[in-house]
C-alpha positions in Angstrom: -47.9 68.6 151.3 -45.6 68.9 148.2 -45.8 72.4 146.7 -45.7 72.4 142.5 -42.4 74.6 141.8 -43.0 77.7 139.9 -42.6 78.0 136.5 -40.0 80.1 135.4 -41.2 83.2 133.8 -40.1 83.4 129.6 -40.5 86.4 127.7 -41.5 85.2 123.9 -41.1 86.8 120.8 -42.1 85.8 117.5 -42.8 87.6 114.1 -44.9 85.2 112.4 -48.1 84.3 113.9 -48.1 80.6 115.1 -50.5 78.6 113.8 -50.9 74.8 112.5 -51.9 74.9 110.3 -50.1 76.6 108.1 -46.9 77.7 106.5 -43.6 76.1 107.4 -42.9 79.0 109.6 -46.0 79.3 111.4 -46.0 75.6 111.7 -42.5 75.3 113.6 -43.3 78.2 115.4 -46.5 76.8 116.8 -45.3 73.2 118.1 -42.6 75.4 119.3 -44.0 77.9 121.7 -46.9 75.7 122.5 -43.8 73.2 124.0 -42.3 76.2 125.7 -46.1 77.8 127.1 -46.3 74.3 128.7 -42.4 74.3 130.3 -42.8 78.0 131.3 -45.2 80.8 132.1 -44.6 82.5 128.7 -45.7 86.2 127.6 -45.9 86.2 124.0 -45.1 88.9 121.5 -46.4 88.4 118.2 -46.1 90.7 115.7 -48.1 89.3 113.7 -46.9 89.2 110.5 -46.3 92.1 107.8 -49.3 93.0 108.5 -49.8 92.1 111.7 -53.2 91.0 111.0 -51.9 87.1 112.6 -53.4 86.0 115.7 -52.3 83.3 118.2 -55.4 80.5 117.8 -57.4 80.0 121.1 -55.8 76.7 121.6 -52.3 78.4 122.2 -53.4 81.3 123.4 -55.3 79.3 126.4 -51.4 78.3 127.3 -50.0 81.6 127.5 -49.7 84.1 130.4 -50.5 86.9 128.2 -50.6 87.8 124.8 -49.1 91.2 123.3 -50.3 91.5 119.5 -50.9 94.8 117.5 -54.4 96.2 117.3 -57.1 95.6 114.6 -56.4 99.0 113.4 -52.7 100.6 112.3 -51.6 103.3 114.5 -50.0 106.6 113.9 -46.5 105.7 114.0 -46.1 104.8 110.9 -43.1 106.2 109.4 -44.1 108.6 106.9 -41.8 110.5 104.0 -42.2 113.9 103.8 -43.7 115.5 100.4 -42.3 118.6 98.3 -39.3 118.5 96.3 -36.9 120.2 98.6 -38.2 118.6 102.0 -38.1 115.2 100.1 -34.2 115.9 99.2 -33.0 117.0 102.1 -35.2 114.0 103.9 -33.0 111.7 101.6 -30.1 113.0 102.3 -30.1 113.2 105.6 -31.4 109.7 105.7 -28.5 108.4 103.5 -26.3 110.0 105.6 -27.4 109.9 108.8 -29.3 106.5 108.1 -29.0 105.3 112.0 -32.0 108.0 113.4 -35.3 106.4 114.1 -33.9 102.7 114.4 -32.8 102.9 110.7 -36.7 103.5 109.8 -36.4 106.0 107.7 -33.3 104.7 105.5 -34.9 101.9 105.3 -37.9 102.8 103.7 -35.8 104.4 101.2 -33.8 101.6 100.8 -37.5 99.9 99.9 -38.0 102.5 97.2 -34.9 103.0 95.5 -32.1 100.1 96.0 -34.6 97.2 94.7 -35.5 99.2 91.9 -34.2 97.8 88.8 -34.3 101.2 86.5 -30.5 101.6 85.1 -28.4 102.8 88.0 -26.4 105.5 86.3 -30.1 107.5 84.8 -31.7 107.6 87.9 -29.7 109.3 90.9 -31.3 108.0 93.8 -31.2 104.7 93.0 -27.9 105.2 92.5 -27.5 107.0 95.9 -29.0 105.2 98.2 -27.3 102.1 96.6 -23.9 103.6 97.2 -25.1 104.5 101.0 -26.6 100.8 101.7 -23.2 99.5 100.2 -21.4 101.6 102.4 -23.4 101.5 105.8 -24.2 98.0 105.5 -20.3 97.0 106.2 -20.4 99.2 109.3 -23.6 99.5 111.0 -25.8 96.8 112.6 -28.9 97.9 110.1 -31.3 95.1 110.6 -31.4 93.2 106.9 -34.8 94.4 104.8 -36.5 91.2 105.6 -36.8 92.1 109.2 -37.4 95.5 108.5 -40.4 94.3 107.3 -41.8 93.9 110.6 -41.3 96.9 111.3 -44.9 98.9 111.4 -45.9 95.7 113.4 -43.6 96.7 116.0 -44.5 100.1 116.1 -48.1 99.1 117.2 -46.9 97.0 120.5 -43.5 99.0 121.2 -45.4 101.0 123.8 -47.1 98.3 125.5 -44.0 96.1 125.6 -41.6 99.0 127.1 -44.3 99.3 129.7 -44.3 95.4 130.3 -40.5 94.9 130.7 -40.6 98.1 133.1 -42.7 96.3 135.6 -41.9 92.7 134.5 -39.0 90.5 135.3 -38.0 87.4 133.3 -35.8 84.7 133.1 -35.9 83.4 129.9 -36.0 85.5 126.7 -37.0 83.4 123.9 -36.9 84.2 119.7 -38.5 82.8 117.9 -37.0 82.7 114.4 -33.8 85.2 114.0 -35.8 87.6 112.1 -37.3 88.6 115.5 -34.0 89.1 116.6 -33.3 92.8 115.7 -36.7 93.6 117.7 -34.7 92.0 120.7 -32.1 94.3 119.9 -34.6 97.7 120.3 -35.2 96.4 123.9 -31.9 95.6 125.4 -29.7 96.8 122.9 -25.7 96.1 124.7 -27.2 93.4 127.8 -29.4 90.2 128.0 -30.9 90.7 131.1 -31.3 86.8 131.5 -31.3 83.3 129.9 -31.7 83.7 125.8 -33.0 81.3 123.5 -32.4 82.0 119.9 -34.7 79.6 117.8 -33.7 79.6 114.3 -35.9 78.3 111.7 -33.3 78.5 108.9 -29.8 80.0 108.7 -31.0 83.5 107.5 -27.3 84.3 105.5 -27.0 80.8 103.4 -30.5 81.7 102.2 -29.2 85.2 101.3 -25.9 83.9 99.9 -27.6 81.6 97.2 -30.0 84.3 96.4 -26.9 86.6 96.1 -25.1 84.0 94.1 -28.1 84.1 91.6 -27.9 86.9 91.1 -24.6 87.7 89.7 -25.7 89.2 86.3 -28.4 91.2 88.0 -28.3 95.1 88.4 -29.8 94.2 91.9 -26.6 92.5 93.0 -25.0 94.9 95.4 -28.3 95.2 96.8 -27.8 91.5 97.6 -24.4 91.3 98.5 -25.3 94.2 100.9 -28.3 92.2 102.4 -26.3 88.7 103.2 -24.0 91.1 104.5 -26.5 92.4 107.0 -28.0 89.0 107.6 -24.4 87.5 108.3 -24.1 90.2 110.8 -27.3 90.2 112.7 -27.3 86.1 112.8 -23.5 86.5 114.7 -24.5 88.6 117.2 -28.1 86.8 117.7 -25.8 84.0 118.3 -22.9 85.5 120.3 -26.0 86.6 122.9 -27.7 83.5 123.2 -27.4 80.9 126.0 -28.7 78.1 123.8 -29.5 78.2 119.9 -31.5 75.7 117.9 -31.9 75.1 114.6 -33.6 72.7 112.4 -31.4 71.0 111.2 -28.0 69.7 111.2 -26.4 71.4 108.8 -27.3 74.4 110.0 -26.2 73.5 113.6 -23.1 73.1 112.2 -22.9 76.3 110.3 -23.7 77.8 113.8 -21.3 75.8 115.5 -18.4 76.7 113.0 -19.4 80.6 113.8 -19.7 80.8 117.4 -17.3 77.5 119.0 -18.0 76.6 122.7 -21.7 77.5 122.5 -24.7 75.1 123.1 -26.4 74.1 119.8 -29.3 71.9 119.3 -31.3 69.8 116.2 -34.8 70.3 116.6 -36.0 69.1 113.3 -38.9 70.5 111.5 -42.0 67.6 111.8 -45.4 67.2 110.6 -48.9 66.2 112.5 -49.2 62.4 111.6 -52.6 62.4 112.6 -53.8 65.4 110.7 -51.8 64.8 107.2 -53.3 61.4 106.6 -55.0 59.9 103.5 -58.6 60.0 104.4 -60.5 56.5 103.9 -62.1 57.1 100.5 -59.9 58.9 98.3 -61.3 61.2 95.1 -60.0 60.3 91.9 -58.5 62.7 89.2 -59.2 63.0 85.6 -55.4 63.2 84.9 -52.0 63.3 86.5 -51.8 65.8 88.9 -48.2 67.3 89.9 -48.4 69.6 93.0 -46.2 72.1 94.6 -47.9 73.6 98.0 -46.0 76.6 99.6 -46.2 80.2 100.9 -45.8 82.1 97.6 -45.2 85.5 99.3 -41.4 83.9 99.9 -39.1 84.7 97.3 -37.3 81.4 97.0 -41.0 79.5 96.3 -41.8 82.0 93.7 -38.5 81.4 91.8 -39.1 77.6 92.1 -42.5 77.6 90.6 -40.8 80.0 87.7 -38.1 77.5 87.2 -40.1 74.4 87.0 -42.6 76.5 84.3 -39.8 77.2 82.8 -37.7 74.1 82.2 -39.9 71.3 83.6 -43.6 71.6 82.9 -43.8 72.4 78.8 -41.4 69.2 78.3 -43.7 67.4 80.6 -46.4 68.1 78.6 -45.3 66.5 75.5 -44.4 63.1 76.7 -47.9 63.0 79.4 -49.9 65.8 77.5 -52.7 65.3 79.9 -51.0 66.2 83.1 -51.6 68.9 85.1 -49.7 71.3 87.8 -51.1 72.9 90.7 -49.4 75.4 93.4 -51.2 75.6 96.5 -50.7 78.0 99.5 -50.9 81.8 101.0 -50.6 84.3 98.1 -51.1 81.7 95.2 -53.8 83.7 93.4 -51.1 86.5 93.1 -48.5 84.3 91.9 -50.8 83.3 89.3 -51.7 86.6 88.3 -47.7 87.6 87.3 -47.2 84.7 85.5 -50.0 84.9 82.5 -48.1 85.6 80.1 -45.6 82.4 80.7 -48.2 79.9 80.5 -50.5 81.4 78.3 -49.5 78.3 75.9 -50.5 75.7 78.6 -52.5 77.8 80.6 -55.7 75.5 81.2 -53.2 72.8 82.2 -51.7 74.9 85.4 -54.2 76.0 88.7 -53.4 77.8 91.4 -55.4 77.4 94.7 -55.0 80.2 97.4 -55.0 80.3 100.8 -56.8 77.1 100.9 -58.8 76.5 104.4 -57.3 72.9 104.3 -54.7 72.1 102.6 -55.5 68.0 103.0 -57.8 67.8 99.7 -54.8 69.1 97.2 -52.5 65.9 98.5 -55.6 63.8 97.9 -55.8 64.7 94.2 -51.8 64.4 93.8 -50.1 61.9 91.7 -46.6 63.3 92.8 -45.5 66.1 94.6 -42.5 68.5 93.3 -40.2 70.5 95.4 -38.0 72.3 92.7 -36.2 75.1 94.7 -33.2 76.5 93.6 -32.3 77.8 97.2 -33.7 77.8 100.2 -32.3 77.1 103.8 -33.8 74.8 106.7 -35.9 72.0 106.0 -38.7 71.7 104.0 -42.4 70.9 106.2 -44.4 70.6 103.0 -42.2 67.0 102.3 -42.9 65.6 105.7 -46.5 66.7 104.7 -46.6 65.2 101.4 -44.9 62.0 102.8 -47.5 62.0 105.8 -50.2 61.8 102.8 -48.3 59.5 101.0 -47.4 61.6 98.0 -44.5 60.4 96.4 -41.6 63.0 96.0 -39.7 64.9 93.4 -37.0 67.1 94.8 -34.1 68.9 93.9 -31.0 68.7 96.4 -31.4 72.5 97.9 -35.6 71.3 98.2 -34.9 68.3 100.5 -31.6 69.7 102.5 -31.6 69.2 106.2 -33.6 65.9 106.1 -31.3 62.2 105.9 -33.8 61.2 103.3 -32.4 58.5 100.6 -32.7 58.7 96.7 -34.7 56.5 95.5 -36.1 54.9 98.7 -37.8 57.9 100.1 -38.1 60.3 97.2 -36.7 60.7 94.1 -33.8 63.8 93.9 -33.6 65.9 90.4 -31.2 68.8 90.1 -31.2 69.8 86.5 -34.3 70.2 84.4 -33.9 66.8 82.3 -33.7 64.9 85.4 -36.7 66.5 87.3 -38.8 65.7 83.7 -37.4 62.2 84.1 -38.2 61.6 87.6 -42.0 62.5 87.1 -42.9 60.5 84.3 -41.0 57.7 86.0 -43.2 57.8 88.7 -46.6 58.9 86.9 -45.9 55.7 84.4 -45.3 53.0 87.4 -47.9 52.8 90.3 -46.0 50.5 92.0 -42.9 52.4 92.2 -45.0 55.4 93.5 -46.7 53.4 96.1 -43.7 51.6 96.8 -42.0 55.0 97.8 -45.3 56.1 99.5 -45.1 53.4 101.8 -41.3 53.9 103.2 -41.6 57.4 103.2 -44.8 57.6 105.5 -43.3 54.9 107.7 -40.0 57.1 108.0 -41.8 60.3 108.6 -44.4 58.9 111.5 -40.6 57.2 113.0 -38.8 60.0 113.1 -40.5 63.4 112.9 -43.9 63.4 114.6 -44.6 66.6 116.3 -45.6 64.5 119.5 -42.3 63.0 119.4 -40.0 65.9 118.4 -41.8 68.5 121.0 -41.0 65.6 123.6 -37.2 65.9 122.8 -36.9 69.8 123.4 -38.8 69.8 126.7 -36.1 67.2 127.5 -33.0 70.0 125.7 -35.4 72.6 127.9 -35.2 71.2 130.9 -31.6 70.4 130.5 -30.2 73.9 129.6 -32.1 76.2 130.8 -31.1 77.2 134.2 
């Protein structure tokens, strides 16, 4: 009788909720773990989000050991600030300089309040503080960056439960998902890896955080920035100095990694897209006029700048060459989006639609003419191409939108950096519908070749079963 070898047990942890789908993150995140629940017997930890109202959906849930999430309900140990002039200042203080107590919580939070505050630095003294201490601290402590910190109350609420489970539980795999999780790594074995670590990357954190610094160079916010990409330089070096094997999506990325830490073992996985979701459906609906869309996650600061950007410079010279056209952005946290931005198109504003949180995303491509991907920075790949490509949604792009892909101008999509070129590249493809279906055509073919989930989760149980020991 031959006896099925034991899986090997893998301790998971995640901050986003997996799901697909979804969001690019919750998308990569979900092929992801669902690949490793099926190599190993995997304990998730899902925080859940900023909120951590995200759930693990049935279907993954069904491959998992067990599932640590927070509760419904927030708990008690939420950091709170104390009230009263004199408590409040000497809490600030203290916290400025003394910001490592309580996991950074504390300075943190303050750092929420006061360093992203745009009010003139030299009229309002905290501001100016707590700047001065983040500026200071941030080159000599290992302060997770704010965007992790974000994660934080979600933490709180399975800290106890988790400490319990490590206790009593042995693994050999440790798997993080996404370096944001990494600092929540960190709380539980802060100086030792107590056996094998994956570090899954989804983007490199600190090129995202270096273009938005780089923006930023007139802003009063830019030490603030500087300070960040600081802290996300620092936290990705020692996620990777720590970790066994390290992937990331794509290969220049891999070898940003590879330049940082030498000697260790770095993988592609690329991002990839459900083939057989994201397909046309047999009878299409028509639209009443050209339809530009730009589907994302508008809670992420680099999607919110590229719909500014592209209502901005792109859309109102748009308008006056195909004066029927419309735009619509589509995604989590659209309707907010669209809220902060009345008073930009309130000259055009019946031509622009925002559709949020859609329960399927499918319909929106439908009604496309062409789909625009104008981000200014970013870092990764970018799912909602391979999406648009799966629905055969021709493709406007800048450079920084379609990095960490091989696609080809002009065969696959159609690359625009500046604002007159992204305006030509639209009407060139809403005034020729055989260049648009043309395009279609090779860039659906490419996609279902080379980055089907099915195919891609195939090739990292293959790097799995290779590397891990």
């Amino acid at each position: 009788m031959v006896t099925k070898p034991t899986k090997k047990k893998c301790l998971l942890i995640t901050y986003v909720a997996p799901r697909a789908p979804g969001g690019g993150g919750e998308v990569r995140a979900f092929h992801l773990v669902r690949t490793a629940a099926q190599e190993f017997d995997v304990t998730v930890l899902n925080l859940g989000g900023t909120t951590g109202t995200g759930r693990l959906p049935d279907d993954l849930r069904s491959l998992c050991k067990r599932v640590i999430e927070p509760s419904s309900e927030p708990q008690s140990s939420e950091i709170v600030l104390p009230k009263g002039r004199l408590s409040s200042r000497t809490h600030f203080l203290s916290a400025c300089l003394f910001p490592w107590r309580d996991h950074y919580g504390r300075f943190l939070k303050l750092v929420i309040q006061h360093a992203t505050s745009i009010r003139a630095e030299g009229s309002n003294w905290p501001n100016a503080l707590i700047r001065r201490a983040l500026n200071f601290w941030s080159r000599l402590l290992p302060i997770p960056p704010i965007t992790c910190f974000m994660f934080d109350s979600s933490w709180r609420r399975i800290e106890n439960s988790t400490r319990s489970l490590i206790q009593n539980k042995t693994f050999d795999i440790y798997w993080i998902e996404h370096t944001l999780s990494w600092p929540y790594f960190e709380r539980l074995f802060p100086s030792h890896s107590p056996g094998f670590v994956v570090c899954s990357g989804h983007n490199v954190e600190q090129a995202v955080a270096q273009r938005l610094e780089n923006a930023s160079q007139d802003s009063p916010l830019l030490d603030y920035y500087a300070s960040q990409t600081r802290l996300m330089r620092k936290m990705e070096l020692r996620a990777w100095n720590r970790s066994d094997l390290i992937i990331q999506c794509s290969e220049l990325d891999a070898e940003i990694t590879r330049s940082a830490v030498p000697g260790k073992k770095v993988f592609v996985i690329p991002n990839g897209v459900d083939t057989g979701y994201f397909q046309q459906s047999e009878s299409l609906p028509s639209s009443d006029s050209p339809t530009i869309l730009f589907t994302a996650g508008f809670g992420y600061a680099p999607n919110i700048e590229a719909v500014d950007w592209f209502l901005r410079n792109v859309f109102p010279r748009l308008l006056t060459i195909i004066p029927n056209c419309r735009f619509v952005f589509a995604g989590s946290e659209a309707s907010s989006l669209y809220q902060s931005i009345q008073s930009l198109i309130a000259p055009y504003a019946s031509s622009v639609e925002c559709i949020s949180d859609p329960p399927d995303i499918r319909p929106c491509f439908e009604k496309a003419t062409v789909y625009v991907v104008p981000l200014q920075y970013g870092g990764g790949t970018r799912l909602k191409i391979l999406e648009a490509m799966s629905m055969q949604v021709p493709v406007v792009s800048t450079s920084a939108g379609a990095e960490g892909v091989p696609y080809e101008d002009g065969k696959h999509l159609l690359l625009a950096d500046t604002a007159d070129d992204f305006v030509q590249a639209i009407v060139k493809l809403l005034k020729d519908p055989q260049l648009r279906q043309k395009m279609s055509a090779t860039a659906v073919e490419f996609v279902r070749t080379h980055y089907d989930w099915q195919k891609i989760c195939h090739r990292t149980s293959v790097i799995l079963h290779e590397c891990c020991p």
